[in-house]
C-alpha positions in Angstrom: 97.5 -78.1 3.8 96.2 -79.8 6.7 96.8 -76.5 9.0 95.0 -74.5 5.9 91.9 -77.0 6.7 91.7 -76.9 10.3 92.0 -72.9 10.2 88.8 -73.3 8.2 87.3 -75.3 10.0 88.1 -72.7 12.5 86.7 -70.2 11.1 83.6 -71.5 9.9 82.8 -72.8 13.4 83.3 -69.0 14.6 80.9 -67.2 11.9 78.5 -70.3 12.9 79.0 -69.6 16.9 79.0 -65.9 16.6 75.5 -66.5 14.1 74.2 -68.4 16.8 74.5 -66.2 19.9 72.9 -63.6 17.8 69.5 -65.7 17.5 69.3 -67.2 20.4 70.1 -63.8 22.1 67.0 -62.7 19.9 64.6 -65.7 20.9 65.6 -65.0 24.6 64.9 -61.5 24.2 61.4 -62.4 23.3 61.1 -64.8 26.1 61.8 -62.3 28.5 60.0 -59.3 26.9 57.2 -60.4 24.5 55.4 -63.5 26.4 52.9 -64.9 24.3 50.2 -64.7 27.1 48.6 -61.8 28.4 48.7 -62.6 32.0 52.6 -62.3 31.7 52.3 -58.5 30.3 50.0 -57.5 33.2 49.9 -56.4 37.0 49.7 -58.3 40.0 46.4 -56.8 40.8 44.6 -58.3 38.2 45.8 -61.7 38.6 48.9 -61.9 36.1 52.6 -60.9 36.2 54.4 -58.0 35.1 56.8 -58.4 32.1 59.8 -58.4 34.4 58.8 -61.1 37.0 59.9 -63.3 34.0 63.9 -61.9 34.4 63.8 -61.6 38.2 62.3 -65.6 38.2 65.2 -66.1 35.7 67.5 -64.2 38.0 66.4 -66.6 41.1 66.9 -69.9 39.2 70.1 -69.1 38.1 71.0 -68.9 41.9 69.6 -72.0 42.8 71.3 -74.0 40.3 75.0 -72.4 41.4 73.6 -73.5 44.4 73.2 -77.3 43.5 76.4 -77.0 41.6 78.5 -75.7 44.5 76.8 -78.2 46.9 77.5 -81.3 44.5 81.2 -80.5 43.5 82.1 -82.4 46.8 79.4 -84.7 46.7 80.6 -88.7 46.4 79.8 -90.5 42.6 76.7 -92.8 44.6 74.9 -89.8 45.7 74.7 -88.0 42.7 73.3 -91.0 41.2 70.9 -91.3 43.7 69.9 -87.4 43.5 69.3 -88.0 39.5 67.2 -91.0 40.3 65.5 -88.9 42.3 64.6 -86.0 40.4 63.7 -89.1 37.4 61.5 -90.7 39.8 59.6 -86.6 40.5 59.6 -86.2 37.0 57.8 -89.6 36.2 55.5 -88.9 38.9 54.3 -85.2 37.2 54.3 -87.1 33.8 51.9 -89.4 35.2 50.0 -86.7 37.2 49.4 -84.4 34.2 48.9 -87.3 31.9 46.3 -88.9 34.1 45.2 -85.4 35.7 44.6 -83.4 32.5 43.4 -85.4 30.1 41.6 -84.5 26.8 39.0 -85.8 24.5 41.6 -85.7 21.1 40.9 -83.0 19.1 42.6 -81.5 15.6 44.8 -83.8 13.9 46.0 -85.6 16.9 42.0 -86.6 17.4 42.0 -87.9 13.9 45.2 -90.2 13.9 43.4 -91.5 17.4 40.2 -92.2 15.7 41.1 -93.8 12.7 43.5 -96.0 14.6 41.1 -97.0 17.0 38.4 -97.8 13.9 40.8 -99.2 11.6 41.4 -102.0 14.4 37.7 -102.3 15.3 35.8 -102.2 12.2 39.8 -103.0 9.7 39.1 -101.8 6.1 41.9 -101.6 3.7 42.5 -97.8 3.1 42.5 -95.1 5.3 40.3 -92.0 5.4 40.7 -89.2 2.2 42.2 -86.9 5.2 45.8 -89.1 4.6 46.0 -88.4 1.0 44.3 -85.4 0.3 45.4 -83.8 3.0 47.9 -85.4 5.2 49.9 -88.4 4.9 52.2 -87.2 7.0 50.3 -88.6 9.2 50.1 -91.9 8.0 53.0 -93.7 9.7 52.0 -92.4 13.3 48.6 -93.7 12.3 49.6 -97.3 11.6 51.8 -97.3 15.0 49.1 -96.4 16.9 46.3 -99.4 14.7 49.6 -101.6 16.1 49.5 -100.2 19.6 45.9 -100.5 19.5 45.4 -103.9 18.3 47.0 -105.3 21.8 45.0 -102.8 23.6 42.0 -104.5 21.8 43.3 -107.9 23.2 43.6 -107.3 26.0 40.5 -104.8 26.5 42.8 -102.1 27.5 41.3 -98.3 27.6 42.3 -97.0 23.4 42.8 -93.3 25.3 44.4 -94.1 29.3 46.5 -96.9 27.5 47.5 -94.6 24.8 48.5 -91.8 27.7 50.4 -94.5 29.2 52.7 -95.1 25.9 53.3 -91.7 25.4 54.3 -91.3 29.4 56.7 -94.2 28.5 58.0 -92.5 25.7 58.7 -89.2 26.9 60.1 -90.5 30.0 62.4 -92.8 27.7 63.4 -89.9 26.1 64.7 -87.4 29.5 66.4 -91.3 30.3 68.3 -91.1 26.9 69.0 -87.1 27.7 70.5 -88.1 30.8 72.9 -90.5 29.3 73.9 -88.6 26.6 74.6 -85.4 28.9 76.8 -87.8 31.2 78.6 -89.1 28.5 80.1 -85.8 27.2 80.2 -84.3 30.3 80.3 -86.9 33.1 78.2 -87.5 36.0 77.9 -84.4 37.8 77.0 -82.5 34.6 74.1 -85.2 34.3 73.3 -84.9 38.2 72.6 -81.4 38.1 70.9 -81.1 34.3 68.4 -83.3 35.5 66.8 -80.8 37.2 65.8 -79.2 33.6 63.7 -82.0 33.4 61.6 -80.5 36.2 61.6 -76.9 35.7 60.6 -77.4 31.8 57.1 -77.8 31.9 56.2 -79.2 28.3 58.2 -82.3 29.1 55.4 -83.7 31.5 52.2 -81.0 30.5 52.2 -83.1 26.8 51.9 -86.3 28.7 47.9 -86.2 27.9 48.8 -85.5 24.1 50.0 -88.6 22.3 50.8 -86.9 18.9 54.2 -86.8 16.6 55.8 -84.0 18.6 56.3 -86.6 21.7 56.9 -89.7 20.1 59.6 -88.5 18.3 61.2 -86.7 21.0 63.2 -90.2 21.9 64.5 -89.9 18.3 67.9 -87.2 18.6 69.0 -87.7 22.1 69.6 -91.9 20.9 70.9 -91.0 17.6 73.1 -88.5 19.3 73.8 -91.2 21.9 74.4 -93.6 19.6 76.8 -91.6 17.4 79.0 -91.0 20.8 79.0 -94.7 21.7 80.2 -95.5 18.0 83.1 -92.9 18.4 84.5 -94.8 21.8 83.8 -98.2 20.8 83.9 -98.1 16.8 80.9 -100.8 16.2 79.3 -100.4 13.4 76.0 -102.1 14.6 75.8 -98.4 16.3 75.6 -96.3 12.9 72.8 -99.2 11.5 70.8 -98.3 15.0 71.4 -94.7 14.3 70.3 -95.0 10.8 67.0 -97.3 12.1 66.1 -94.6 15.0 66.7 -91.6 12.6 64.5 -93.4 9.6 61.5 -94.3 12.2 61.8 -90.3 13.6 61.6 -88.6 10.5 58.7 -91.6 9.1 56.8 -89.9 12.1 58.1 -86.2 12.0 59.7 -84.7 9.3 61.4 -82.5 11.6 63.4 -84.6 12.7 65.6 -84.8 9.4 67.2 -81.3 10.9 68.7 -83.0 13.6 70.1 -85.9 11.1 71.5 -83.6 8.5 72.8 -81.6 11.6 74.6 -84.9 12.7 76.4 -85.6 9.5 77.5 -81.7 9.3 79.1 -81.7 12.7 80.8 -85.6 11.8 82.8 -83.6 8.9 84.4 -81.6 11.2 84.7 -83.8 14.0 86.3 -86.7 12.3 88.0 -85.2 9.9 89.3 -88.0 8.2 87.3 -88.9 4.4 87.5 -92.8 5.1 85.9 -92.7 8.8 83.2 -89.7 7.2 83.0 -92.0 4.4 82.2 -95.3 6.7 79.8 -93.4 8.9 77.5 -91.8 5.6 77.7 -95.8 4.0 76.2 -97.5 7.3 73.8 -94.5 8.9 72.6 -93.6 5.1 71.6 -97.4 3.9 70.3 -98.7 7.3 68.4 -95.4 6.9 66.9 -95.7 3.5 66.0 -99.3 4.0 63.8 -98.2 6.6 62.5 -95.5 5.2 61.6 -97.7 2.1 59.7 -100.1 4.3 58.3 -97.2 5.7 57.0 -95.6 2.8 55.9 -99.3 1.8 53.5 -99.3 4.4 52.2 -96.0 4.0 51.6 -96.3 -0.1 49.6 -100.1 1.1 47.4 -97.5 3.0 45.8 -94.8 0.3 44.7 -95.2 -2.9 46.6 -93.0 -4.7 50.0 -92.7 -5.2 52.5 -91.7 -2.1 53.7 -88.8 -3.9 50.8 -87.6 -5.6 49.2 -87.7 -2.2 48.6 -84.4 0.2 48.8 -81.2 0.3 52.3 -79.7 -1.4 55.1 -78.1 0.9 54.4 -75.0 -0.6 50.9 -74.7 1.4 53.1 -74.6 4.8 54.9 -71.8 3.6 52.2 -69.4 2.8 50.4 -70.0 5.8 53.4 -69.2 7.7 53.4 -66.0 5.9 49.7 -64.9 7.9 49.8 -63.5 11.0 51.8 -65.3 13.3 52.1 -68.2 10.9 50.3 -70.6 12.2 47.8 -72.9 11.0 44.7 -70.7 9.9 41.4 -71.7 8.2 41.4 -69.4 5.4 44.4 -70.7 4.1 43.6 -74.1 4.7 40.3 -73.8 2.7 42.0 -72.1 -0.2 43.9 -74.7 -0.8 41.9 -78.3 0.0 39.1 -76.3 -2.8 41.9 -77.5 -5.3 42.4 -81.3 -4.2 43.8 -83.3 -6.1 45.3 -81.2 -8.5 48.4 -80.8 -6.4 50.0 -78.9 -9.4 47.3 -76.5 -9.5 47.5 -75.6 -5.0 51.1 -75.4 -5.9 50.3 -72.6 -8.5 47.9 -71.2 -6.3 50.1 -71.2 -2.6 53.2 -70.1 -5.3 51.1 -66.8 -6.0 49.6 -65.9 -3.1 53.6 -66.6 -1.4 54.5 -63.7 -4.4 51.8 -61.7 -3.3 52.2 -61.2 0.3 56.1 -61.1 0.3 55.6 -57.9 -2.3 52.6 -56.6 0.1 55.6 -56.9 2.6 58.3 -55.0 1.6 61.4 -55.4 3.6 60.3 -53.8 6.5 57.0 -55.9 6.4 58.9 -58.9 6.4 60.7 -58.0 9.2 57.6 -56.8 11.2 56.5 -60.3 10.7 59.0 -62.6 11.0 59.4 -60.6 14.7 55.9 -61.4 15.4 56.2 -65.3 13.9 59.1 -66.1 16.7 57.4 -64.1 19.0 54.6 -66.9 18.8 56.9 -70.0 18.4 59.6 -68.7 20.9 57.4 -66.6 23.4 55.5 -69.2 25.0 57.2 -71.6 27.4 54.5 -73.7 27.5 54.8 -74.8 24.0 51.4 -74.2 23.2 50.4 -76.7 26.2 48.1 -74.4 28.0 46.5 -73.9 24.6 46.0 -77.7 23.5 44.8 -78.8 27.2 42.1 -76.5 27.0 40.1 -78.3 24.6 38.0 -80.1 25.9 39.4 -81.4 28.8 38.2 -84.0 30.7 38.9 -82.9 34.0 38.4 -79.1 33.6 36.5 -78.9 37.3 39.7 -80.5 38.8 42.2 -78.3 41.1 45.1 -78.9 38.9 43.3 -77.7 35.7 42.4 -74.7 37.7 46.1 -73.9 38.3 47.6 -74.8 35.2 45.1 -74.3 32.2 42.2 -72.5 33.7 41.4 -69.1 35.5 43.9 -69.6 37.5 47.2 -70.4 35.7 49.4 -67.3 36.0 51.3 -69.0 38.0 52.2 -72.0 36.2 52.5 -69.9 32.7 55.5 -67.7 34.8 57.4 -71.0 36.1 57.4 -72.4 32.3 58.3 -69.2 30.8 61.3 -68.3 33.7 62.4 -72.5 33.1 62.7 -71.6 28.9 64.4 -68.4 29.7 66.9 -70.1 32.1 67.3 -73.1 29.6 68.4 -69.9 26.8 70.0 -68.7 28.7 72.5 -71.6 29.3 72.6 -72.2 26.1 74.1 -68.6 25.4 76.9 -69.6 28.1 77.9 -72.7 26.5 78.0 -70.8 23.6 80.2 -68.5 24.4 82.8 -71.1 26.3 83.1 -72.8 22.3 84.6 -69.6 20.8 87.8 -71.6 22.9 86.4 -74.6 22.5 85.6 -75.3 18.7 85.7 -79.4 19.3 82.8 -78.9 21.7 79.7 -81.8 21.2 77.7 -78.9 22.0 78.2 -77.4 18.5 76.2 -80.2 17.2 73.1 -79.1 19.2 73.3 -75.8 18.4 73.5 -76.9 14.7 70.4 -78.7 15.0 68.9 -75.9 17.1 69.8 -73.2 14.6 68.7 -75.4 12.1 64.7 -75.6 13.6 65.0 -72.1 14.3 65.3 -71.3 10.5 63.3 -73.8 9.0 60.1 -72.4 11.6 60.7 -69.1 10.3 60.5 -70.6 6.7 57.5 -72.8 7.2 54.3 -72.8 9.0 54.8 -72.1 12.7 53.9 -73.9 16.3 55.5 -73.7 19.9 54.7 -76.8 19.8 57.2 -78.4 17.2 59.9 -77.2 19.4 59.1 -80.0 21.1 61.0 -82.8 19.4 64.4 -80.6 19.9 63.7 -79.7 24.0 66.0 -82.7 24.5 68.7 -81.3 22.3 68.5 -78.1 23.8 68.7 -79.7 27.3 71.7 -80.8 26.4 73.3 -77.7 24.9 71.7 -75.9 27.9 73.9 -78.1 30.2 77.4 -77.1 28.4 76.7 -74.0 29.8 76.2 -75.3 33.6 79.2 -77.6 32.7 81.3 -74.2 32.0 80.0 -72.6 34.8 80.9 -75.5 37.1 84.6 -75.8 35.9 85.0 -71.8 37.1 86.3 -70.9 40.4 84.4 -71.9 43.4 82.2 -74.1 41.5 85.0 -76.1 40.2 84.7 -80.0 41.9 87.8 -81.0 44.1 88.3 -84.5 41.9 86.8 -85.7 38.7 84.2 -88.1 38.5 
């Protein structure tokens, strides 16, 4: 019987792996072929790239890294510390360049959460704006952390906007840190040493430093659950699956996202404990921990708006039928459609329910298809992450040199080096991949479950580059499974173990 259940297992794991390759082959195809911006479709003569600069950059980074990895197979346990503190130390340097360098007046709903934290604390008032529950109230919770950021800022007469930059440079910075870790613990030191240099050739790590919005203060979230789930399964502490259970409840209370990478979590525990009582144990102490918080956190949002929590906002249904538009994104006439018919929720349900009905028919198969090619196409295509879009409006310092080069006329450049880093990054992740068709108790399974897992869901609902961001972590550190294969092959294989 127990031979029976880990052929399963087997098996499933291998349909999931082989499911797997298949999309992520497809995103990368997209990365490499349909770039979301123009200048990386045209000809060095007018100022842009051709299509095929974004392989041959792809090409050259691929060498440099077996470079770093042949050089640091003999290199001593101090010195590839000191090499990761170093690239930590570059990283927190762009993070405070680009925060400080590009900042923005807040615009679209990361403006409003800014606003109405900064008001609430100057002027108080008991509810918040009808935007949070006839809209919204997703956006409650990051609203209130912000009102509680912002009352010490008040105090202490700090800048609401520089001192909010500065959180969110904490935070992301905070959340490569916890990367780091949870790279090194799977896959020791070296691994780590030379990963960390993802943290400088992805671009959206540090270019969303000005932004202070869900998509980076969440981005802590998986790589500490993750984290913490590995420390629980050397040390067995409970007080590990209650922290896991607090960071998860706090990430998804900000970004609902983040539930993917949860329910990824408790998948991949099935079959890696594979024992009922210890499954059992770790569902008891991450899932009440969890719903405490979440209660508290709901608490807090239903003290905010006058209407009842779940009578409040816009149903899930409007998400899905803008992301069956165009590229699915957020688009006005959709939006408009369906705020006309606040607060009868039942009746925008109706109404997104039959226009859904309507354009899948107006589809067809084919249709479908067509669009779902252009919808990743958006989300996957732009190794920015939307960053060169966001930074754009109204920017603060859109005179300065580094605007020039990395948002304005004059950003070709920059838009190449973050689509060759996302690329690379894929492409890694495709060579870890492959390695786990040997290697079915891989860690890296669970990223790719949580990868997979975003990937279907931004097919499904409406559709950013941006809300990859919460995941870039978790892809990090699938991507470095597949520098940890290559650097246990041949010449790249280290002398000693760490």
């Amino acid at each position: 019987m127990k031979n029976n259940k880990l052929k399963l297992d087997g098996i499933l794991l291998t349909i999931f792996n082989i499911v797997f390759i298949i999309s992520i082959i497809f995103v990368s195809s997209i990365v490499v072929l349909k770039p979301h911006y123009r200048e990386l479709s045209g000809q060095f003569t007018n100022g842009g790239f051709p299509t095929w600069a974004i392989t041959v950059g792809i090409i050259l980074e691929l060498f440099v890294f077996l470079i770093i990895a042949f050089i640091t197979k003999k290199i001593d346990k101090r010195y590839l510390k000191i090499m990761s503190i170093i690239n930590i130390i570059i990283f927190f340097i762009l993070l405070v360049v680009f925060g400080f360098g590009l900042t923005v007046k807040p615009q679209w709903d990361f403006g409003t959460v800014y606003y109405t934290a900064m008001d609430k604390v100057k002027h108080g008032g008991r509810y918040l704006p009808a935007y949070y529950y006839d809209w919204y109230p997703n956006n409650i919770f990051i609203t209130m952390i912000l009102y509680w950021i912002y009352k010490v800022f008040y105090i202490f007469k700090i800048s609401f906007l520089y001192g909010s930059i500065a959180v969110n440079i904490i935070l992301i910075l905070i959340s490569v840190i916890a990367t780091y870790f949870l790279i090194k613990n799977i896959y020791g030191l070296r691994t780590a040493t030379v990963s960390s240099f993802f943290f400088l050739i992805l671009t959206p790590l540090y270019a969303y430093a000005p932004i202070f919005y869900t998509d980076t203060f969440t981005m802590l979230c998986l790589p500490i659950v993750y984290l913490l789930y590995r420390k629980y399964l050397k040390e067995n502490k409970w007080i590990y699956l209650i922290l896991m259970g607090i960071v998860g409840a706090i990430g998804v209370g900000i970004k609902n996202n983040i539930s993917i990478g949860i329910i990824a979590l408790m998948i991949f525990a099935i079959f890696e404990l594979r024992n009922i009582k210890k499954i059992i144990k770790l569902y008891a102490f991450v899932g009440v921990s969890f719903l405490i918080i979440t209660s508290i956190i709901t608490g807090i949002c239903q003290a905010n708006i006058p209407r009842p929590l779940d009578e409040a906002g816009l149903p899930y249904t409007h998400w899905i039928m803008m992301g069956l538009k165009g590229y699915g994104a957020w688009n006005k006439e959709d939006f408009d459609a369906s705020i006309s018919l606040v607060p009868n929720k039942q009746k925008i349900e109706a109404f997104n329910k039959k226009v859904i009905k309507e354009r899948l028919d107006a589809f067809g198969v084919d249709g479908l298809m067509n669009h779902l090619l252009l919808k990743n196409e958006f989300t996957w295509g732009d190794g920015t992450y939307f960053a060169a879009n966001v930074l754009s409006y109204d920017s603060l310092h859109s005179k300065s040199t580094l605007y020039k080069y990395t948002i304005g006329s004059e950003n070709s450049g920059f838009l190449l080096f973050s689509q060759v880093g996302q690329g690379f990054m894929l492409l890694m992740i495709i060579i870890g991949s492959l390695g786990m068709f040997k290697d079915k108790r891989n860690v890296a399974i669970l990223f790719n479950i949580c990868i997979f897992g975003i990937f279907l869901f931004l097919m499904l609902w409406e559709a950013c580059p941006r809300y990859l961001l919460c995941i870039l972590p978790i892809m990090i550190a699938s991507a470095s499974n597949g520098l940890n294969n290559i650097m246990n092959l041949g010449i790249f294989k280290e002398d000693k173990k760490d």
